[in-house]
PLY file of the C-alpha trace (Angstrom):
ply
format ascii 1.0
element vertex 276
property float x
property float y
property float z
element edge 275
property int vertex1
property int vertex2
end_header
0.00 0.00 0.00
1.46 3.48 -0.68
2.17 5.46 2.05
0.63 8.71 2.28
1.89 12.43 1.50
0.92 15.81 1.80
-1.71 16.98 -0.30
-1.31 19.45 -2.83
-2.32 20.04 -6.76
1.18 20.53 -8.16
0.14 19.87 -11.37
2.75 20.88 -14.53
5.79 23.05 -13.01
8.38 25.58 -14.85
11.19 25.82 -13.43
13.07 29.46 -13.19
17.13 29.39 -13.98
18.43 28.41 -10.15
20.34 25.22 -10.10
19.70 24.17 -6.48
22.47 21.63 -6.99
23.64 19.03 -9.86
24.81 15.85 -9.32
25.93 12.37 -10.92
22.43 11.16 -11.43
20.12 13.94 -10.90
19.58 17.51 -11.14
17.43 19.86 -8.64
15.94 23.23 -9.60
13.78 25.84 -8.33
10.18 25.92 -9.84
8.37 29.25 -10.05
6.87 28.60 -6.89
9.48 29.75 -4.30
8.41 26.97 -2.28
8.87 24.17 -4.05
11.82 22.48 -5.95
12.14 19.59 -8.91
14.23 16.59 -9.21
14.94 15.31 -12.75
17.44 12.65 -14.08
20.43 13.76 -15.08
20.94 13.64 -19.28
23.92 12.72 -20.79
24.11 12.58 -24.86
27.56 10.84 -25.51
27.74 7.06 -26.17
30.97 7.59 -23.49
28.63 8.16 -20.75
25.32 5.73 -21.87
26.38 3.88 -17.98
26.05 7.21 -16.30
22.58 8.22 -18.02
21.42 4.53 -17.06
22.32 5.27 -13.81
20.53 8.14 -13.47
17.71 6.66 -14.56
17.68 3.78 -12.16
18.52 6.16 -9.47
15.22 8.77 -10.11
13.05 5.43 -10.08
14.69 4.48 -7.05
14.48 7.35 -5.36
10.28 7.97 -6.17
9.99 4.43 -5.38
12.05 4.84 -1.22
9.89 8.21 -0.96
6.81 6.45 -1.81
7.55 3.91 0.60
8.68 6.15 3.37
5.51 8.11 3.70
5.21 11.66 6.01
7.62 12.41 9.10
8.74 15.05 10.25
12.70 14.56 9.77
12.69 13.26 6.13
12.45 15.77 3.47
8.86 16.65 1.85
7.70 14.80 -1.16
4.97 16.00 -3.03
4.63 13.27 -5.44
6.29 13.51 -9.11
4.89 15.77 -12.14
5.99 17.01 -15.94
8.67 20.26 -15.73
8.79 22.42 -18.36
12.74 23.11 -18.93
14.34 25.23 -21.41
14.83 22.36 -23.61
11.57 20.88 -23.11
10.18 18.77 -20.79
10.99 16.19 -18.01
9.10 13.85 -15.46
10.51 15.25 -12.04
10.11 14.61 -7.82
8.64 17.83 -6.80
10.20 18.86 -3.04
9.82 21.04 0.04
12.19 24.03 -1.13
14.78 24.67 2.27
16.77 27.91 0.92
19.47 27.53 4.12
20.70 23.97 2.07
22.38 21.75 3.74
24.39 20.71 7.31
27.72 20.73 4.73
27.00 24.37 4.27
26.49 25.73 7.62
29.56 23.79 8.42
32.04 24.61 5.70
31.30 28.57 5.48
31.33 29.04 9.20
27.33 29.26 10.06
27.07 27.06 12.63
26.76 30.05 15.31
23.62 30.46 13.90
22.17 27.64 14.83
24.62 26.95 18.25
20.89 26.06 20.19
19.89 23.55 17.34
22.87 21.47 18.18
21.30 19.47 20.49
17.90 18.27 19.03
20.17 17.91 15.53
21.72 14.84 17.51
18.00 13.40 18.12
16.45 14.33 14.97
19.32 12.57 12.87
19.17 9.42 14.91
15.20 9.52 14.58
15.48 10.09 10.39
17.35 6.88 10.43
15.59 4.94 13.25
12.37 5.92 10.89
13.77 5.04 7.65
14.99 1.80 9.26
12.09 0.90 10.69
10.62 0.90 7.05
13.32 -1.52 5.79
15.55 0.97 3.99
19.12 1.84 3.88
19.96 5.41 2.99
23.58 4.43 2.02
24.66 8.11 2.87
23.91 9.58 5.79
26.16 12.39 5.32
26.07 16.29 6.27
24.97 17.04 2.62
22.25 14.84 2.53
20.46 16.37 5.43
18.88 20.12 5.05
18.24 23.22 7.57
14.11 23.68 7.23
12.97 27.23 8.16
12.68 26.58 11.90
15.78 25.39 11.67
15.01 21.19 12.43
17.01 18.66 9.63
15.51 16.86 7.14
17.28 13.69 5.40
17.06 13.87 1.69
18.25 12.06 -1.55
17.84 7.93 -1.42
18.96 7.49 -4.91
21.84 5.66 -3.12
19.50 3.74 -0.89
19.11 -0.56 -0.84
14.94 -1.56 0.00
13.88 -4.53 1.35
18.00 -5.22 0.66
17.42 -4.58 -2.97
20.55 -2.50 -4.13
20.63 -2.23 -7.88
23.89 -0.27 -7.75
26.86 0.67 -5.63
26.99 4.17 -4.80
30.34 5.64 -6.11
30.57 7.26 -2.64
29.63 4.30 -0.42
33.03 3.56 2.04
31.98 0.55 3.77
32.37 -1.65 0.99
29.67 -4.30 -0.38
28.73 -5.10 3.47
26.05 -2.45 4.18
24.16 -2.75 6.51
22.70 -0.78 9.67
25.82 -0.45 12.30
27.31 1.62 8.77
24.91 4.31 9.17
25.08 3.87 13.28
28.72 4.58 12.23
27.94 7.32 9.80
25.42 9.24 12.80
28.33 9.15 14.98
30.46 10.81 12.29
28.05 13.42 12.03
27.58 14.48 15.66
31.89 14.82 15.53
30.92 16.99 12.92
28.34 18.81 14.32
30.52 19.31 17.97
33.45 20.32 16.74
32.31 22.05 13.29
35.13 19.95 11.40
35.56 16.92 9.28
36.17 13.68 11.18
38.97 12.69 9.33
39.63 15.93 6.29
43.07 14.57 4.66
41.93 10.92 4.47
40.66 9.28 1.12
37.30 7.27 0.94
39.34 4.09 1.11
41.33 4.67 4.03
38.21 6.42 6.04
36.77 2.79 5.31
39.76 0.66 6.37
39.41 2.61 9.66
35.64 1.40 9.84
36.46 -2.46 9.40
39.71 -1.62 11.83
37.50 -0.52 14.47
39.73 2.54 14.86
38.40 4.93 17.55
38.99 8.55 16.25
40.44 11.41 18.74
37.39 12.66 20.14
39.02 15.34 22.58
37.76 18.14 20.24
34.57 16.92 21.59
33.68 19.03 24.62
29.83 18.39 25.07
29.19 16.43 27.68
28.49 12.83 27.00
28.70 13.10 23.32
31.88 11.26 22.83
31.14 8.65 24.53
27.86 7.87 22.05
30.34 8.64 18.75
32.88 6.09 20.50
29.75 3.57 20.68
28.92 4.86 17.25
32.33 3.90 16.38
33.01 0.56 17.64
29.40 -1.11 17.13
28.43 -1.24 19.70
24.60 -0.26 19.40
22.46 -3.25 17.70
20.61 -0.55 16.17
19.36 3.52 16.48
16.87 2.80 19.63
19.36 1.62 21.78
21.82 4.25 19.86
18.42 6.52 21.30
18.26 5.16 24.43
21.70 6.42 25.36
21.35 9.78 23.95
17.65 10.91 24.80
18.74 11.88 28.68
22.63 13.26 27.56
20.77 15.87 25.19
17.52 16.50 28.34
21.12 16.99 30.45
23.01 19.40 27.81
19.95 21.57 27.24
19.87 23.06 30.66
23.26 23.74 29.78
24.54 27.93 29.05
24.64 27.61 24.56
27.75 29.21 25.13
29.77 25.81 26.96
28.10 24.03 23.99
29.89 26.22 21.54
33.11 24.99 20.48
35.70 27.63 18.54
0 1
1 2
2 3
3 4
4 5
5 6
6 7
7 8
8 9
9 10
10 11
11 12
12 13
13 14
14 15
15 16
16 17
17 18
18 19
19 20
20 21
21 22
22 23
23 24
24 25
25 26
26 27
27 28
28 29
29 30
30 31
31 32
32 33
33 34
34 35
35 36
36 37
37 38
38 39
39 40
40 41
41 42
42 43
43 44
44 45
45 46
46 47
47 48
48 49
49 50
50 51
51 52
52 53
53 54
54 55
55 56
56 57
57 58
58 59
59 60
60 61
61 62
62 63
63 64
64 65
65 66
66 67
67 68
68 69
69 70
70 71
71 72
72 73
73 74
74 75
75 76
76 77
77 78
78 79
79 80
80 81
81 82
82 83
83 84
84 85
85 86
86 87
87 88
88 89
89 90
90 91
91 92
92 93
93 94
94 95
95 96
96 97
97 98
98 99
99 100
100 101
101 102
102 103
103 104
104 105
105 106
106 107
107 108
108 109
109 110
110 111
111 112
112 113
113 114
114 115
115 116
116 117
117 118
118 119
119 120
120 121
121 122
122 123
123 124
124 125
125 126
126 127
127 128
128 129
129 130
130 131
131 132
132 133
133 134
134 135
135 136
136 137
137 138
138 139
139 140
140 141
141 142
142 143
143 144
144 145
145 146
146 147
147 148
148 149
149 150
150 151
151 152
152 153
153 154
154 155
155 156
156 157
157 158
158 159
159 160
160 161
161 162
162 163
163 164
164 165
165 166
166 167
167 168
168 169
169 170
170 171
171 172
172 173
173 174
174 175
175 176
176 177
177 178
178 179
179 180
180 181
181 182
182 183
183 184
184 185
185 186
186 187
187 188
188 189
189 190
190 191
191 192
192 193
193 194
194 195
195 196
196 197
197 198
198 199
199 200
200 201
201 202
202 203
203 204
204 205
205 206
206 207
207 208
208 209
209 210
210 211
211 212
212 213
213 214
214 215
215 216
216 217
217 218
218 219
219 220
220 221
221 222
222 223
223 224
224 225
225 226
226 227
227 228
228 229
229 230
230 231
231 232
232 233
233 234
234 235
235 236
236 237
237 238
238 239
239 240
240 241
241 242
242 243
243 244
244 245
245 246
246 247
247 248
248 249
249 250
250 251
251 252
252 253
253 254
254 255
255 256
256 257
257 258
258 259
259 260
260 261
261 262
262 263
263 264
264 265
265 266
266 267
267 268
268 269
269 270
270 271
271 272
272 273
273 274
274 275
């Protein structure tokens, strides 16, 4: 049975000229309506790229087929269902989305923002672990829970977005060119992967900036514990270091620990939270 979304007559969209962002398989653009942006397959006309515009393909289908699945909650990203765009070149099937101008956790991050959201910190921690313990719960693996793939809504809560990457019911019709766990994906990767982003979130820094994809995932299936002294929130490292070494069976018990260390850090001055 399809799951159900929010309402709303979306009918046939034009898009205006903003590229929200381009990718390997798909591109997202503003429609006309500030509040809502499209998702279209990414084209590619050469016979040197026909596996890339196959991809991107199976990756739009896969991604209408996850959101379908998923349903409403509050910490995935809006889907409105999927309509005709009119482009400058003619016209597309597209994934029509909630429109978040702020973009993503990579941004905030990476330009220095994240003094503007220094009280968000905390729930950011819960609502990641509850996008995942949701999506989970629904038999689906994101395959890359990472600080671009979740965005900063107006009141400034995360959403998790983009599951062109993502395995259902362990269905996985292709390896993500980003994946760094290897062919063995399952759930304690993207326990892993939430305790990489609440290092990020702490300290406003990469885990590990200088290291490639490969040797980021040697240190998974090493069991390497990172330095986590740049961690000053109380309790947090302890839940990456869990994060880290597997030792949650899944995101509720991953929950269970970190429910009453962010009730404990939110009577706490913003300003001890605040690293420099």
């Amino acid at each position: 049975m399809a799951a159900n979304h929010p309402k709303m007559d979306i009918g046939e969209l034009k898009c205006d000229h903003t590229w929200v962002r381009a990718g390997i398989h798909g591109v997202i653009k503003k429609t006309i309506d500030d509040k809502l942006v499209v998702k279209y397959a990414a084209t590619y006309q050469d016979e040197k790229h026909r596996s890339l515009q196959q991809y991107s393909a199976v990756s739009y289908a896969k991604e209408k087929e996850i959101y379908e699945h998923l349903g409403d909650h509050p910490f995935i990203l809006k889907y409105y269902g999927e309509t005709k765009v009119v482009l400058d070149n003619g016209e597309k099937m597209a994934l029509v989305f909630q429109y978040h101008p702020a973009e993503s956790l990579m941004r905030a991050i990476y330009e220095n923002l994240m003094d503007n959201y220094a009280e968000k910190k905390m729930e950011w921690f819960i609502q990641i672990a509850e996008a995942v313990r949701y999506i989970h719960s629904k038999d689906v693996l994101h395959g890359l829970i990472e600080i671009d793939n979740f965005l900063i809504q107006s009141d400034g809560a995360l959403v998790l977005a983009d599951f062109g990457e993502s395995i259902i019911h362990g269905k996985r019709e292709r390896m993500g060119w980003s994946f760094k766990f290897g062919m063995n994906y399952t759930k304690e990767c993207e326990i892993y992967s939430i305790g990489t982003l609440m290092y990020q979130i702490s300290t406003n820094q990469q885990l590990y900036p200088t290291e490639s994809q490969e040797e980021i995932a040697e240190l998974y299936r090493a069991g390497v514990i990172p330095d986590l002294t740049a961690v000053t929130i109380p309790g947090i490292a302890d839940i990456i270091e869990k994060c880290m070494t597997k030792k949650y069976n899944n995101v509720e018990e991953l929950l269970q620990d970190l429910r009453p260390v962010v009730a404990a850090n939110k009577s706490i001055p913003t300003s001890a939270l605040t690293t420099s």
